[in-house]
Each structure stands twice: as C-alpha cells, then as structure tokens.
C-alpha positions, 0 to 999 in steps of 0.5 A: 122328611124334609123341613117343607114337609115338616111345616106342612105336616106341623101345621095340618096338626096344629088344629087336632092338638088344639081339639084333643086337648083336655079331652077324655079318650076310653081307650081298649086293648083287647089281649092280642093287642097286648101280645103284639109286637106293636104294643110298645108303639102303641104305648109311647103314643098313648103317652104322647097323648097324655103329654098333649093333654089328653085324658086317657082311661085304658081298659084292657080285656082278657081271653076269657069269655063271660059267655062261659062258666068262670069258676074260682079256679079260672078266676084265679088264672084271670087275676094271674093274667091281669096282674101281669098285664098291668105290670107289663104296661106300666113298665113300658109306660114308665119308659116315658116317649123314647128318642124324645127330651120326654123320655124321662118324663113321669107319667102316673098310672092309676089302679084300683077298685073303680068298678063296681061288679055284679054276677051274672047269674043263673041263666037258662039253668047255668050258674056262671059263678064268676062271670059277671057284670058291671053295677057301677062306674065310680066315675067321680073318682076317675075323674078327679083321677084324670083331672089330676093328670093321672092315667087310669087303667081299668083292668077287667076285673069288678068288686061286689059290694059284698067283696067278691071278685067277678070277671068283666067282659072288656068290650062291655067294660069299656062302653061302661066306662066311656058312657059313665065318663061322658068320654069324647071318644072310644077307641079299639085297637083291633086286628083290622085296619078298618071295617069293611062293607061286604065287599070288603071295601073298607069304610074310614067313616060311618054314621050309626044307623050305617053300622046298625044296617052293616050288623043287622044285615051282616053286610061286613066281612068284619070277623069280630061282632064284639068290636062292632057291638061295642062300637055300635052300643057306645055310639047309641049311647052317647059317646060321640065318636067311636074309632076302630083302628089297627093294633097292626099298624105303627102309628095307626092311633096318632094319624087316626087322631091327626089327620083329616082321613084317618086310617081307621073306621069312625062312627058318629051320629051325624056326618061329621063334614059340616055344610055352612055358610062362610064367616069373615074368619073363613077368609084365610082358609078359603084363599088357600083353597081356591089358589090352585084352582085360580093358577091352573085356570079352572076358577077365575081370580079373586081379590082378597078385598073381592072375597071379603065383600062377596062372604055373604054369599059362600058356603064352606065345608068343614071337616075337624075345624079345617075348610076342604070346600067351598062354594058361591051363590049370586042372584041375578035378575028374573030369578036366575042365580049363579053357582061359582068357585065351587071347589073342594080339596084335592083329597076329599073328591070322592067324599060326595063334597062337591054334591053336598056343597051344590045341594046347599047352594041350590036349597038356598036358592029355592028358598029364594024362589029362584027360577033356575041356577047356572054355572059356567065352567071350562073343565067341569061339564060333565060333572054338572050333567051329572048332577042335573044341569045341562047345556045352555047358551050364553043367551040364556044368562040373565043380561047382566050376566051376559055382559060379565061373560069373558069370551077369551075363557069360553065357558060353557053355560050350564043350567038347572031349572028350579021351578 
C-alpha cells in the first residue's frame, strides 16, 4: 500500500473508529472457529478492538449439543474442553497485537460465574441431566467488568443456585448475553462468508423480516440454522445490528467492522442507509461526491457558495455516518419541479440509491402538489424511463426554466407527471 492509498484507506476508517468506540460487541466462537487456523488472526483483531475502545464479551461454544443427554460423565469432558479453550485464548491474548508497538500491551481477561444456569429437564420422558438453560445474566458485574476495560469471556458452562454445573448451548448463551448487555452488536464468527439467498447469492445486509422469510421459507442454502436462529432472535430481541462473518477469512471481522460494504451478512431492524434532507454540515461531503461527476460532465458545475445557498433543497444518503448520494429539488412555476445532481458513489449503484433518493425528491414534491417533476440528463435516459419519466421536449419546461437550458450541453428532457 502506498501512502496515497493509505491516506484514503485511513480516512474512509476514521468515522468507524470514532462510532465503535465505547461500544459493546458479544462476540461468538463457535469451536470450529477455535480450531481454525485463523484463530490467532482473529484474536489479535479482537485485541485491536479492545485497544480501540471496544467493549468486548466473547462466548465461546463447544461441540456438545443440549439437544442430547449430558450426563455427569460428558459434563466432565465439556469442563475439560472448556478449560483448555480458555487457556488457549488467553495465551494467544496474552501475546498482545504482534508486528505493532502493541505488542506487549496488557490486555485483561475476565472469567468467572457470571451466568446463572438452570436444567432443562424432563421432556417428552427424557431426563436431559446436565443440559440446561440460562436463568440470569449477571449483567451489572460484566459491565462494571467491561467499564473497566477488561475483556470478559464467558464460556458455556452455567451455575445453579444450588451449585450444580449445567452445559449451555453457545448460540442461545450469546443472544442471552448481548439482549442482557443491551450489546450494540452480536457477531458470529461462522464457516460462511456471508448468508446466501436460495440461489446462493450472498446477501451483505438484510433486515429481519428478510431473514424471518429466508428461515420460515428455507429460501437460503445456509447450512447452519442455529447461526441464523441466533442472529434472528438477537435482532428481534433488540440487539440492533447482528453480523455473520467468515472465521475463514483473514481480516473478515476489521472490514466488516471498517468498511461501508462489509464482507459479511448484516441484520437490522431497519435499512440502515439513511434518506434525508441535506444540513450545512453535509457540505464537504457532498462537494467530494459530486466532483467526478462535475469533471466527466455528467453533472453541470456547482460553486461552493451555490451549494450553500441551494442546501435547502438536497437530499442525502447516509450510510454509517458517510453521504454516498445525494439529490436536489427545484420548484418552478405551474407546479413543475425539477430533479437535479442526483448522484450516488460509484460502489453503492447497485444498492437501489438512486431510486431511494428519487422516491424522496418525488414524495416531496407531491407534498408540494407539484403537477409533474423533470430532469435534464445527457447519460442517464435510460435509467430515468426506467424509473417512470419519459421523454419531453425543451417546450415542455416551465419558461423560466427554458431560458436556464444550455443548448451546448443538449440535454434530454425528461418528465413524470405527478398529478
């Protein structure tokens, strides 16, 4: 990487560190994960984390199903397991962020009888001994834990009341977990790279009612039902973002995390892309947007001073804090507005923006009772007959608007009657 690249890459980052921070991540690790030879990866990012001031609780899984009899014979090999597994990653912890001026920072790992554990069970006649279930979340000890900048890690093994020891599944440990610590995120670390529709396209973000009709349908190829439950009932239940990302894939959890795309599967309750009206603070962003499209003449030039005083009248689109679109409306007289610098980042066209930003333009217009909306392009015909317009004439503009029209650009007039 190159200094220029690494400016770019520095900056497009700069808004993610400041949004993780303080922020509380559940993070899985089923046992495969454990096993991979990724792990260590994985690991020194999670520390990266922590350095950044993300609070971080790690529930990590065993191979043991509760769906089974766990008597005290296979209990005791779950303890033996688990105890190795926490050695295990507090060493690779205790490593600090290797090939960095981190690496010998100290990073503190907490374990202990957080969780509250119940059995599961008689059920249809089977006595499921050891299995059980999670009672209570000590979640005011975690987070006096996490405020003191210690990472907590919660293995899957629960204490009763009465001091027996019972075998929690991970998948519902962890959605235990982030619904108790109002967690900001739940991520999975899992053996695909993202969920994939039943056609196996994969799918970078969905919102619940999506992932409700993916299960219920089984319209994924997906082959893990316990990664999508866990994501599903943790969405539902109030954890506003779920990921699933690629124990597989190096560095999966830092692009997931710092980039606009991701590389895994999110799940929110709403789209997470934000239509709205532009602000003075949008200025800088917008101005970076639109150049390329100024300097290819795709779009007619805008002064600074223009765009500050025409404001009013743009839409942006906001994804993570970052503006990847934006639009303009003008009214004109008899009703007739104009839709302009409608633009969206090169990387998010086949995201649906430019739609999204012409449904806002044109809502706002019907709430202005405008007769018809208009645009004038000199690459874009298409995608305006697409989206309803169709071709005019330069008579057709209002006459204010037809003494504005730069005959050396020849543009197309295009128009959608609103009435």
């Amino acid at each position: 990487m190159n200094s220029n690249e690494f400016t770019k890459w520095f900056r497009a980052c700069t808004p993610y560190i400041r949004s993780h921070q303080g922020k509380t991540f559940v993070i899985t690790l089923p046992p495969e994960c454990l096993e991979s030879d990724n792990i260590r990866n994985i690991v020194h990012d999670l520390a990266l984390l922590h350095v950044l001031g993300v609070r971080i609780a790690i529930i990590f899984g065993d191979s043991a199903t509760t769906e089974q009899v766990v008597n005290d014979a296979k209990l005791q090999e779950i303890e033996q397991r688990t105890n190795q597994v926490r050695s295990q990653i507090e060493l690779l912890f205790s490593a600090g962020i290797p090939e960095s001026n981190l690496r010998e920072r100290h990073i503190p790992i907490v374990s202990g009888n957080l969780v509250t554990a119940k059995p599961i069970g008689v059920i249809d006649g089977i006595d499921y001994v050891r299995a059980g279930k999670v009672r209570n979340i000590h979640a005011h000890q975690i987070i006096s834990l996490l405020n003191g900048m210690n990472l907590v890690l919660i293995p899957p093994i629960g204490l009763s009341a009465a001091g027996a020891a019972y075998y929690l599944d991970g998948y519902n440990l962890a959605v235990e977990v982030a619904v108790a610590l109002a967690a900001d995120k739940l991520i999975i670390f899992d053996a695909n790279a993202q969920i994939k529709d039943g056609k196996g396209n994969g799918l970078s973000d969905i919102r619940i009612e999506i992932l409700e009709t993916l299960i219920s349908s089984k319209g994924t190829t997906h082959n893990n039902d316990s990664v999508l439950h866990c994501l599903l009932e943790s969405a539902q239940r109030g954890v506003p973002r779920t990921h699933a990302i690629s124990y597989l894939q190096d560095g999966a959890l830092l692009q997931e995390l710092f980039t606009p795309d991701g590389v895994g599967t999110q799940i929110s309750e709403d789209d997470y892309r934000t239509i709205r009206q532009a602000n003075v603070t949008d200025m800088a962003a917008i101005v970076e947007l639109i150049r390329p499209f100024e300097q290819n003449g795709s779009i007619v030039y805008r002064s600074k001073d223009q765009l500050e005083n025409e404001i009013g009248s743009y839409w942006v689109a906001e994804l993570d804090g970052l503006i990847i679109g934006c639009a303009a409306m003008y009214e004109f007289e008899d009703g007739y507005f104009e839709l302009g610098c409608l633009v969206t980042a090169e990387r998010y066209r086949s995201k649906a923006l430019g739609r999204r930003l012409l449904l806002a333009v044109e809502q706002s217009a019907r709430e202005a009772n405008a007769v018809a909306l208009f645009a004038l392009t000199t690459q874009a015909t298409e995608w305006f007959i697409e989206n309803g317009f169709a071709i005019g004439k330069i008579d057709d503009l209002p006459s204010t608007r037809v003494k504005l029209y730069d005959a050396q650009r020849n543009s197309k007039v295009l128009l959608k009657s609103l009435s």
